[in-house]
Structures are given as structure tokens and as C-alpha cells.
C-alpha positions as CSV (number, residue, x, y, z in Angstrom):
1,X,6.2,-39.9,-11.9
2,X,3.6,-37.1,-11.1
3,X,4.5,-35.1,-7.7
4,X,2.3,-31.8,-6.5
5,X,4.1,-28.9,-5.3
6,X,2.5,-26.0,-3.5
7,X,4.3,-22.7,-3.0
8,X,2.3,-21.0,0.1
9,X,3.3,-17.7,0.3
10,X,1.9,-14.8,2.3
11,X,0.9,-13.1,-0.8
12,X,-0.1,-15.3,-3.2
13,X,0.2,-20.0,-3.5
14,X,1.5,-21.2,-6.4
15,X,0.1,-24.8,-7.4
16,X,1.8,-27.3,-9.8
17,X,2.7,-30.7,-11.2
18,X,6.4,-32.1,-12.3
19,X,8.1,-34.8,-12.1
20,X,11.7,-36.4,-10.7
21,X,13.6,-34.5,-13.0
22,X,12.4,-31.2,-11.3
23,X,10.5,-30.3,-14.8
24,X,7.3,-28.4,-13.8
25,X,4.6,-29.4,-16.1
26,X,1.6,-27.4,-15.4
27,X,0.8,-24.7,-12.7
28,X,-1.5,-21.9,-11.5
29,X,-1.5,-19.0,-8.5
30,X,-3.9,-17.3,-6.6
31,X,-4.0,-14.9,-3.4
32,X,-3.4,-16.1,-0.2
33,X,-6.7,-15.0,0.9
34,X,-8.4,-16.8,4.4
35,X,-8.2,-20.3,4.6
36,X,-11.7,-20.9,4.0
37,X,-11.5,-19.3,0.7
38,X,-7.5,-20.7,-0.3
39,X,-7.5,-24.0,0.5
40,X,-10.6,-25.4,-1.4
41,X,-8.7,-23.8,-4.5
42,X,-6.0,-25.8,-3.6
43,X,-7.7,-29.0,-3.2
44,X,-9.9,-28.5,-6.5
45,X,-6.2,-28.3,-8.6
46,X,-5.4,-31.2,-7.2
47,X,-8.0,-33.6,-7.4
48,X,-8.0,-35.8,-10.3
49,X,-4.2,-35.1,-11.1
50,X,-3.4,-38.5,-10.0
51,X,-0.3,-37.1,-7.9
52,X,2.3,-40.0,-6.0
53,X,3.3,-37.1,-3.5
54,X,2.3,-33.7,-2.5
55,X,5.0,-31.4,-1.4
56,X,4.8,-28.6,0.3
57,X,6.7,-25.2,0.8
58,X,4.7,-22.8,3.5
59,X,5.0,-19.5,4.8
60,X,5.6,-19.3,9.0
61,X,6.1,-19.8,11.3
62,X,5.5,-23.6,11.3
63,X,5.5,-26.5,12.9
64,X,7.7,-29.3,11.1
65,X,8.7,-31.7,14.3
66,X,6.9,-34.6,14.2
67,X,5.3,-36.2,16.8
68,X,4.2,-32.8,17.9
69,X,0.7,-32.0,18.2
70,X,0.5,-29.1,16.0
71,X,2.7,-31.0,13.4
72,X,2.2,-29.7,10.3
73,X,0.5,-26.6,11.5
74,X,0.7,-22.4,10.7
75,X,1.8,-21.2,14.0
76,X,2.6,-17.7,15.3
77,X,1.7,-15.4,11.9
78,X,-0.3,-12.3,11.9
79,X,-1.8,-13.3,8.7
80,X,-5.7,-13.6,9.0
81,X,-6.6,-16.9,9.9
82,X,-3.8,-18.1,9.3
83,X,-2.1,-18.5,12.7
84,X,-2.6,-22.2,14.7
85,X,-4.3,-23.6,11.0
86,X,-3.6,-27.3,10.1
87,X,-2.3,-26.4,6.9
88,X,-0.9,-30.3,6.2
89,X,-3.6,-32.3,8.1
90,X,-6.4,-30.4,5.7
91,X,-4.8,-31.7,2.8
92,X,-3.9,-35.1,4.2
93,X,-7.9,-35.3,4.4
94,X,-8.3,-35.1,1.1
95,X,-5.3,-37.2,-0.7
96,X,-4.0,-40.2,0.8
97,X,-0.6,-39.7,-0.6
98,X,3.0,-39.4,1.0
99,X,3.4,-35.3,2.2
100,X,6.7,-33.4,2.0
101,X,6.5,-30.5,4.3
102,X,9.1,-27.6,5.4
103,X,8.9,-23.6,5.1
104,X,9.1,-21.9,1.9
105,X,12.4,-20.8,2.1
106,X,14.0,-24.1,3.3
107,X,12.1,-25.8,-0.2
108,X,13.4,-23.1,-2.3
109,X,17.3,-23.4,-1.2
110,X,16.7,-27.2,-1.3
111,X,15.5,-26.4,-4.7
112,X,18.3,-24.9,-5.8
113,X,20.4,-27.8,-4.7
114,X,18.7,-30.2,-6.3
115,X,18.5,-28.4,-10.0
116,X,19.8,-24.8,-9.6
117,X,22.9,-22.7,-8.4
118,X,23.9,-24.5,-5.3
119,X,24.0,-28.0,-7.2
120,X,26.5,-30.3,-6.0
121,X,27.3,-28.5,-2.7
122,X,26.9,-29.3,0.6
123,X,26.0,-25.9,2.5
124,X,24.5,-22.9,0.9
125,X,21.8,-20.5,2.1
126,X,18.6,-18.9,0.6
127,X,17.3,-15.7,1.4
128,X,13.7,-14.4,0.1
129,X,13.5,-10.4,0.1
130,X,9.6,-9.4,-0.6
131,X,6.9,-9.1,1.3
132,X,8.5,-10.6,4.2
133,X,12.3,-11.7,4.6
134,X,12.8,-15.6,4.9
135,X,16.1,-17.8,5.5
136,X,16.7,-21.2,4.1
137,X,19.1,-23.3,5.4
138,X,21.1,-26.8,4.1
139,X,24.1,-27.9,5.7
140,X,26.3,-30.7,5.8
141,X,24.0,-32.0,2.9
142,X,20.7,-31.3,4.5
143,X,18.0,-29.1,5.3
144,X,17.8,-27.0,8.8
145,X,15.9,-27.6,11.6
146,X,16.2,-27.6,15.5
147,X,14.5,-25.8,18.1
148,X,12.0,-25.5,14.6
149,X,13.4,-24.0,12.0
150,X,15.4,-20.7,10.9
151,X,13.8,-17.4,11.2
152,X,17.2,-15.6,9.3
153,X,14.3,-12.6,8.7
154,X,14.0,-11.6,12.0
155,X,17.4,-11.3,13.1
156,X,18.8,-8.0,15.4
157,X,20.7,-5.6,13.1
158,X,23.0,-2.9,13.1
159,X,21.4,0.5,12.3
160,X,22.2,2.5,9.3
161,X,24.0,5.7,10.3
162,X,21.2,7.6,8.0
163,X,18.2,5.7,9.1
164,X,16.0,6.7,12.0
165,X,13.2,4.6,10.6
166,X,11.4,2.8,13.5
167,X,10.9,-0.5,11.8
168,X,7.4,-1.9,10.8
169,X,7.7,-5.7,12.3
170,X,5.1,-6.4,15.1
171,X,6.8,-9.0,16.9
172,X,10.6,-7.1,17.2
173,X,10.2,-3.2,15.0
174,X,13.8,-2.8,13.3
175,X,14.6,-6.3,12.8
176,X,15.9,-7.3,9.5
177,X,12.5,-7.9,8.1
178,X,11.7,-4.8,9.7
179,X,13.8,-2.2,8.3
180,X,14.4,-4.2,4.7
181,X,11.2,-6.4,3.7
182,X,9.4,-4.7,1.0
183,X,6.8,-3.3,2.9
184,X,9.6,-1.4,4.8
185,X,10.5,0.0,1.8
186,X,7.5,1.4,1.2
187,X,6.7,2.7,4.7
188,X,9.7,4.5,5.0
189,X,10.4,6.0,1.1
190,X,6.1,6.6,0.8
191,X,6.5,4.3,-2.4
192,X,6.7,0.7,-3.1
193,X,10.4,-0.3,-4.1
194,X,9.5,-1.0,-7.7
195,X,8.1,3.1,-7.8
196,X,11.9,3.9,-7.0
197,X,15.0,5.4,-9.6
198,X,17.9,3.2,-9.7
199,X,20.2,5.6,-8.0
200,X,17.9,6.5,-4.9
201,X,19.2,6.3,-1.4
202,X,17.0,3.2,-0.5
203,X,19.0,1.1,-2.5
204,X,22.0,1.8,-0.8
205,X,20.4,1.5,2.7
206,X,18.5,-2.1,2.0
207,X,21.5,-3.2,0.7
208,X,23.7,-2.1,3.8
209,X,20.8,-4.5,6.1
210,X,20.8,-7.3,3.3
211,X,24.7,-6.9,3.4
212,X,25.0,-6.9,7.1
213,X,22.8,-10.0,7.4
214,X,25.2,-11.9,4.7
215,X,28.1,-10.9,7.1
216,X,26.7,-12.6,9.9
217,X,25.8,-15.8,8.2
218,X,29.1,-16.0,6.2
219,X,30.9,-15.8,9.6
220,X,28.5,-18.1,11.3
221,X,27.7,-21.0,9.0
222,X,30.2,-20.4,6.6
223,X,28.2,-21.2,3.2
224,X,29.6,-22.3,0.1
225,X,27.3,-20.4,-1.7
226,X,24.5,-17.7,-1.4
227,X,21.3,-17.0,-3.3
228,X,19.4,-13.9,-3.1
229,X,15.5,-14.3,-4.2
230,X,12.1,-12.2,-3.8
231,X,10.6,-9.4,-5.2
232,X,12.9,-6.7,-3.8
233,X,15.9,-8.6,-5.5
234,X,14.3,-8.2,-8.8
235,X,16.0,-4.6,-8.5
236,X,19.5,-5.8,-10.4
237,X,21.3,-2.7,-8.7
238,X,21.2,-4.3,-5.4
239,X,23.2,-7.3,-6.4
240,X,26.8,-5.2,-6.9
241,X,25.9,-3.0,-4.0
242,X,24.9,-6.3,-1.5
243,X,28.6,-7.7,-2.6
244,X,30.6,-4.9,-2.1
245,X,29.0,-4.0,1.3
246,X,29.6,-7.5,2.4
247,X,33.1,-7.6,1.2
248,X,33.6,-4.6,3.6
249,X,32.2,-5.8,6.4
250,X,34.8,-8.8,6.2
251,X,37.7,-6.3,5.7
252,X,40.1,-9.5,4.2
253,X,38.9,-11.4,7.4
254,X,37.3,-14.6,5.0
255,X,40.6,-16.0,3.4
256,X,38.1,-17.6,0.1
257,X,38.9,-17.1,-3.3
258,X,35.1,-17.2,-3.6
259,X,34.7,-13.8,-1.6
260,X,38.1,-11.8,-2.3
261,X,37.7,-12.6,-6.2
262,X,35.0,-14.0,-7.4
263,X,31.6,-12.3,-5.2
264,X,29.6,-12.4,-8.1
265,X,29.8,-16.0,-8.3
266,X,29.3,-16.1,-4.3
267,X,26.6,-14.5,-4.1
268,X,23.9,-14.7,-6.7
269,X,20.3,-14.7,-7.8
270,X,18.3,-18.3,-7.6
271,X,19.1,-20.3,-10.9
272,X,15.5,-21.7,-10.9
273,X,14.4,-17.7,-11.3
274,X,10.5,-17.4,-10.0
275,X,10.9,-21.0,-9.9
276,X,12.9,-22.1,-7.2
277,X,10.4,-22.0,-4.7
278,X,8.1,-24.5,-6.6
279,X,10.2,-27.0,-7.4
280,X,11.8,-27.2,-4.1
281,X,8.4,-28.3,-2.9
282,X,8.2,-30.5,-5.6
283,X,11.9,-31.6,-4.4
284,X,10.1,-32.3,-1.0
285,X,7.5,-34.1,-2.7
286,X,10.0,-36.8,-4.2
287,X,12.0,-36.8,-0.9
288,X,8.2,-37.7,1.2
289,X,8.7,-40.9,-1.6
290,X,11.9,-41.9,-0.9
291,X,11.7,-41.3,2.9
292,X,8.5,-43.8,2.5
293,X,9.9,-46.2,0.7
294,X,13.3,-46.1,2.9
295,X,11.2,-46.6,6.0
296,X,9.4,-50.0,4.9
């Protein structure tokens, strides 16, 4: 079985071919440049690849409730061009084959589910730190999605004592994605994150939002387990410093064994690496097959 996967990120869209077992054969990447010049580069991967399903795992906001109009549409981004584009319907064009479709972030925590650190369980989160700050959700052995679908990244938080940074999101200034996405980082420290020491005081502060986040969710949903992915989390300091801010926030509150003695386990890095985000789409391609054939 041959399923596509695109990744469509706001930086870059990562193209590839696997198959059921979630084994990712071949793949390439590219900027996410305008439409015009992104899309026919992902059509030209795709054409004579002979794929069953195409699944995809896009950047938002987007429109996932069908029967809407703008069904499988880019919504409300600032990205350039992006925003109100028919992402789904230009592909659909092109290949008559079954489409998975959902954000980036809800394909890359069903990923994980499917064939990386949340195997086997029935609620667990994903949360993408880089360029932007995204929120995958499955619970109660499925994937998020109401009102349309989580926006964890833009989320109110409580300020750090030490920060009077205004926050660099246009839609709401110092929410999370505001005061912890990468670019924040770089806005308020005059370097990007990478460009940092170890022991400097952003790491603290971006953990203490991170951390503060996790709180919330842990309290609200009450995951089973949490993965932490994106460029800013390829910094391995934050991962001890994220755990023991959230263990403070809950103060003994969370009776779990998973939280008072075994964090690290709790909350962790994606265990499909760079990968996660790929082959959840590619998850999504297989699950546009079964929904097809279920449907007959």
C-alpha cells in the first residue's frame, strides 16, 4: 500500500510516500513560499507516485467540518496568500484519490499514537514549539474537533514576574505563542534561541509559559501522556526545566504516579523525532481509506 503525506508547515512542507506500517519510504521539503509557487511543487512529487490516499497535516487555522463551504480551506493566517486558500480542493483537482485532512499538530499527536510515544493510549496531547506554537489533541481514542479545532498556542497566560516583554502575536500580543514561539525568543533576547548558552535566562522564562500551559491542560483534559516537539524543544535543557515548573504549579494537587514520580516519562519528546508530523499525515492518509471503505 502507497499513501502521500504532506507536512504543511508555515516555514517549510515536507512531501513523502509510506505505507500502513507508518514506514516512510521516500521524501523531500521545500519553503512554504506563496501558493502559486508551493503547490505546483507539491503536485509535481506526486504525480506518477501511484498513491491510494493523500494525507494531509496543515498549518491554520483551517477549516476541517465538512459540509462547510470553505471545507478544506486555510482560513484566518497572516501568512501571504495563504489566508481563505483551498489548500485540499487544489489537490483534489489533481488526484482523484481518498484525502485525509486535519492541522499539523492534530496529525502529528495522531502520529505518535499510531507508531510513537503515546501508543496504546487513549488521551495524550502534542505541542509544537517553533516558529509558531500548535496543540494537538486525541481523546477518548480520537482526534479533536468542535467549534473547529484546538488553537492550545494562543491561549491567555500568566506573566512572568521578570518579563515585561509586550508579546509579538497580531491577533492577541502576549499569548502563549506570543511570549514563547521562537520568534518571541528572538524579539525579546535580540537572537534566535539556537544563538543562546544553555544557562541563559530565556530558558528559564520559555519554560515557565511552556510549563504554565502544561498546567492548564493537565488540569483540564487530564492526558495520559504529553509530547513536546518543534524547533525550540530541540534545546534538551528545557525538558528538566518544563517538568519541574509543571510539578510546581500542581503543588501535590495531581495524585498520578506519572507526575509525582515518573515526569520524565510524562512528559517527553515525540518518539517519531522530526518525523512525527509526516507520518501522522500519512496516518490520516490510511484513515481517508478506511473511512471510505467503512462508508460503502
Amino acid at each position: 500500500m502507497r499513501i502521500g503525506a504532506i507536512e504543511a508547515g508555515g516555514t517549510k512542507f515536507v512531501c513523502g510516500i509510506g505505507d500502513e506500517s507508518g514506514r516512510i519510504e521516500d521524501q523531500i521539503s521545500f519553503p512554504t513560499g506563496h501558493p502559486d509557487q508551493t503547490m505546483p511543487k507539491v503536485i509535481d512529487y506526486f504525480q506518477g507516485k501511484e498513491v491510494e490516499a493523500i494525507g494531509i497535516g496543515s498549518f491554520g487555522p483551517i477549516d476541517i467540518a465538512h459540509g462547510s463551504p470553505t471545507y478544506g480551506y486555510v482560513t484566518t493566517t497572516p501568512k501571504p496568500g495563504w489566508a481563505n486558500y483551498n489548500l485540499l480542493g487544489t489537490l483534489k483537482q489533481v488526484f482523484p484519490v481518498p484525502f485525509g485532512w486535519d492541522t499539523d499538530v492534530n496529525a502529528a499527536v495522531y502520529g505518535e499514537v499510531k507508531w510513537g510515544a503515546a501508543q496504546g493510549m487513549s488521551n495524550c496531547l502534542y505541542i509544537t514549539v517553533g516558529t509558531g506554537i500548535g496543540v494537538g489533541v486525541y481523546a477518548e481514542g480520537r482526534l479533536v474537533h468542535g467549534l473547529v479545532h484546538p488553537e492550545g498556542g494562543h491561549v491567555l497566560t500568566r506573566r512572568h514576574p521578570e518579563d515585561d516583554f509586550a508579546g509579538i502575536c497580531p491577533y492577541h500580543g502576549d499569548c502563549l505563542e506570543g511570549m514563547a514561539a521562537g520568534p518571541a525568543i528572538e524579539a525579546r533576547w535580540g537572537k534566535k534561541g539556537h544563538e543562546l548558552p544553555e544557562d541563559h535566562q530565556a530558558w528559564e522564562m520559555e519554560a515557565f509559559y511552556i510549563a504554565g500551559a502544561l498546567t492548564d491542560t493537565i488540569l483540564l483534559l487530564s492526558p495520559q501522556k504529553i509530547i513536546l516537539g518543534g524547533g525550540v524543544m530541540q534545546q534538551p535543557q528545557l525538558f528538566p526545566l518544563i517538568r519541574e515548573a509543571v510539578r510546581r504549579n500542581l503543588n501535590g494537587y495531581v495524585s498520578s504516579n506519572s507526575i509525582l514520580d515518573h515526569m520524565e516519562e510524562y512528559i517527553v519528546a515525540p518518539g517519531l523525532g522530526q518525523q512525527a508530523g509526516l507520518c501522522g499525515a500519512l496516518a490520516l492518509g490510511l484513515s481517508a481509506i478506511s473511512n471510505k471503505v467503512s462508508s460503502i
